[in-house]
C-alpha positions in Angstrom: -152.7 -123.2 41.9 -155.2 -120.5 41.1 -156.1 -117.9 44.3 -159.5 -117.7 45.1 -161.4 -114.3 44.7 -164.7 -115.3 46.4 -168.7 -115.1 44.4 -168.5 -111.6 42.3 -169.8 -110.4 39.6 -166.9 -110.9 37.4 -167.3 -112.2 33.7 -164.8 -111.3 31.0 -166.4 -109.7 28.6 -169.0 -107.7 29.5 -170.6 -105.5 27.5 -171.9 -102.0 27.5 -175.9 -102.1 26.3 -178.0 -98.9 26.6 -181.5 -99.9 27.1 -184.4 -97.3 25.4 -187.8 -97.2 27.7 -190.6 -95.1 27.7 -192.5 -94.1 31.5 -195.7 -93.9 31.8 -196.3 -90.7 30.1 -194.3 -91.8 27.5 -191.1 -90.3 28.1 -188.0 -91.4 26.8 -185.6 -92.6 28.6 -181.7 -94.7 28.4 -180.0 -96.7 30.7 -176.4 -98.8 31.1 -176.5 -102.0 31.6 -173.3 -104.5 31.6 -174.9 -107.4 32.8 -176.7 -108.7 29.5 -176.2 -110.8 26.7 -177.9 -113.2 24.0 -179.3 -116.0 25.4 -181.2 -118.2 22.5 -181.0 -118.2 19.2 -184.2 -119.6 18.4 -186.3 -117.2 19.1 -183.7 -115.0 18.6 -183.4 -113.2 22.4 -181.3 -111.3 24.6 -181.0 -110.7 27.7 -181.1 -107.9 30.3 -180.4 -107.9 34.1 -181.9 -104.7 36.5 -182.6 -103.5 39.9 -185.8 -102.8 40.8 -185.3 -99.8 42.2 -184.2 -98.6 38.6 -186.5 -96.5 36.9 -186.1 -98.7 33.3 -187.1 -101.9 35.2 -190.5 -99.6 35.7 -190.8 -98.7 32.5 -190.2 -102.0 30.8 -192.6 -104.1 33.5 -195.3 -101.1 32.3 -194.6 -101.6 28.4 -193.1 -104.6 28.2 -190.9 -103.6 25.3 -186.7 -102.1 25.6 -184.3 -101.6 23.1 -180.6 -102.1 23.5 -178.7 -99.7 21.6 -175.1 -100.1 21.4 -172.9 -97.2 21.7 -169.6 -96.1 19.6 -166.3 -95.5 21.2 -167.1 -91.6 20.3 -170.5 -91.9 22.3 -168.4 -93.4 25.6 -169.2 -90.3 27.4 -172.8 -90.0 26.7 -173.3 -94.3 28.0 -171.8 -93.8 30.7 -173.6 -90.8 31.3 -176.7 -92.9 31.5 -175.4 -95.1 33.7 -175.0 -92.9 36.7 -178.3 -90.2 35.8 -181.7 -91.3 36.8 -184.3 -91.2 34.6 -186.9 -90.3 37.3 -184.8 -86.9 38.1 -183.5 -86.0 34.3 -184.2 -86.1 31.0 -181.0 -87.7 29.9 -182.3 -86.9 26.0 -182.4 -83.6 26.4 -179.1 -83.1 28.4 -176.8 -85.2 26.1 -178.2 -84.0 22.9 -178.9 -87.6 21.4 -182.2 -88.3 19.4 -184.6 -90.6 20.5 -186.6 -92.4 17.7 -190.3 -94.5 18.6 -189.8 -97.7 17.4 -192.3 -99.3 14.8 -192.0 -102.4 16.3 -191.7 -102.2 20.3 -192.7 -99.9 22.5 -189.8 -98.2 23.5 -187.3 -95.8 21.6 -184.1 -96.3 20.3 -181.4 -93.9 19.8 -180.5 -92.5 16.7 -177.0 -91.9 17.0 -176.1 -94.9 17.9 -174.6 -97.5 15.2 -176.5 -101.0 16.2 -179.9 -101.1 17.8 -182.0 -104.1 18.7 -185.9 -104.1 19.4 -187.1 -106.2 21.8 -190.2 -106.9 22.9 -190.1 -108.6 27.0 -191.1 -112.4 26.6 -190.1 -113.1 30.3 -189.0 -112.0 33.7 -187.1 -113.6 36.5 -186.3 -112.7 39.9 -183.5 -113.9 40.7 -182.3 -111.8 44.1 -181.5 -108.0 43.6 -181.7 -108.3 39.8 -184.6 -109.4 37.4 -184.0 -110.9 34.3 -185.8 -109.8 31.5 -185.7 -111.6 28.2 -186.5 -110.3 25.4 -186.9 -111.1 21.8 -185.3 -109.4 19.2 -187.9 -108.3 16.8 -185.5 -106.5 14.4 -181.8 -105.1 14.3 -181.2 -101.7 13.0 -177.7 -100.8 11.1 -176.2 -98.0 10.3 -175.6 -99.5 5.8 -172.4 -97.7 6.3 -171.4 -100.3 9.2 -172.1 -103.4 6.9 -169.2 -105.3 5.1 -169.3 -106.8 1.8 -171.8 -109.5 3.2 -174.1 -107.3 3.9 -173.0 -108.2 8.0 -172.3 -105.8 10.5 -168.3 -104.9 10.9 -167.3 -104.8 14.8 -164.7 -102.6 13.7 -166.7 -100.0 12.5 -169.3 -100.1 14.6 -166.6 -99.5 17.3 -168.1 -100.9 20.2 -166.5 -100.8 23.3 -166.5 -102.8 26.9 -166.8 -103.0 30.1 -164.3 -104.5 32.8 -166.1 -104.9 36.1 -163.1 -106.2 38.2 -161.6 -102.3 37.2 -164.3 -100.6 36.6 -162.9 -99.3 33.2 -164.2 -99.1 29.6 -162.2 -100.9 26.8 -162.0 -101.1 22.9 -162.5 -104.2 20.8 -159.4 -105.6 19.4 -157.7 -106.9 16.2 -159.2 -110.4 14.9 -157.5 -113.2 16.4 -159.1 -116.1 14.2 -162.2 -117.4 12.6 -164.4 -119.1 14.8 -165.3 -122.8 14.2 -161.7 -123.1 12.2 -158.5 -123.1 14.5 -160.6 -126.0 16.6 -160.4 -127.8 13.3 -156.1 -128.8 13.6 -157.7 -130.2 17.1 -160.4 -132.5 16.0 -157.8 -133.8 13.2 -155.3 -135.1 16.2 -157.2 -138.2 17.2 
């Protein structure tokens, strides 16, 4: 019998997204976020969960535009960083020494050190208690060529992402392959 743990915000995995804003006098600013993911595919979209009381939530209501940059294992410092200075009392560009670049495409920077970047422009926002949900839809992803395999897709081992667990509040690295998707299931659907 499983033991019950009670309603938490516990999902395995979660990741670790650093979303670009700009204020109101166009300042840059970078944010952690763990609760996010993709959430359609058609629009391509991905999703984003804030207080309000953060100063990114401000930002993106005013510009309706964020990037999510995803950090290296070599940058785990620098997220979480982000994660615990407010952009309202710091200029977390300047202290960390990371580049932020204006987007073409949304307004909001991205950060140029960072190996994956998506650019999002805000289609939607939900309240939903504490958090809102903002979706946004991914206008363009930005690579580092060096990250790509033959394929011309992006390599999760050397982009070198990295994750969060919030039941420890600790930071993980992505591990060996296990299988192709939409294959092992295959010796499955052959059993009936």
């Amino acid at each position: 019998m499983k033991k019950s743990l009670g309603a938490h915000t516990l999902v395995y995995p979660t990741p670790v997204f650093i979303i670009g804003s700009y204020d109101h006098n166009d300042k840059p600013n970078a944010m952690t976020v763990a609760w996010g993911g993709i959430c359609c595919s058609k629009p391509p979209c991905v999703t984003i969960s804030l207080r309000k009381a953060t100063y990114t939530y401000a930002n993106i209501m005013l510009k309706k535009a964020y990037t999510v940059n995803i950090p290296s294992e070599k940058f785990m410092k620098e997220a979480d960083y982000f994660g615990i200075a407010s952009g309202r009392n710091e200029d977390k560009f300047q202290k960390t020494g990371l580049t932020p670049v204006r987007s073409s495409l949304v307004d909001a920077p991205y950060i140029e050190e960072f190996p994956f970047v998506l650019e999002c422009r805000c289609i939607h926002t939900f309240e939903i208690g504490l958090h809102t949900q903002f979706i946004g839809e991914i206008l363009d992803i930005k690579i580092d060529p060096a990250l790509l395999d033959q394929a011309d897709k992006p390599d999760i081992h050397k982009i070198n992402p990295f994750i969060y667990d919030p039941g420890s509040g600790n930071y993980f690295s992505i591990g060996p392959q296990l299988a192709r998707s939409f294959s092992i299931g295959q010796e499955i659907s052959r059993e009936e």
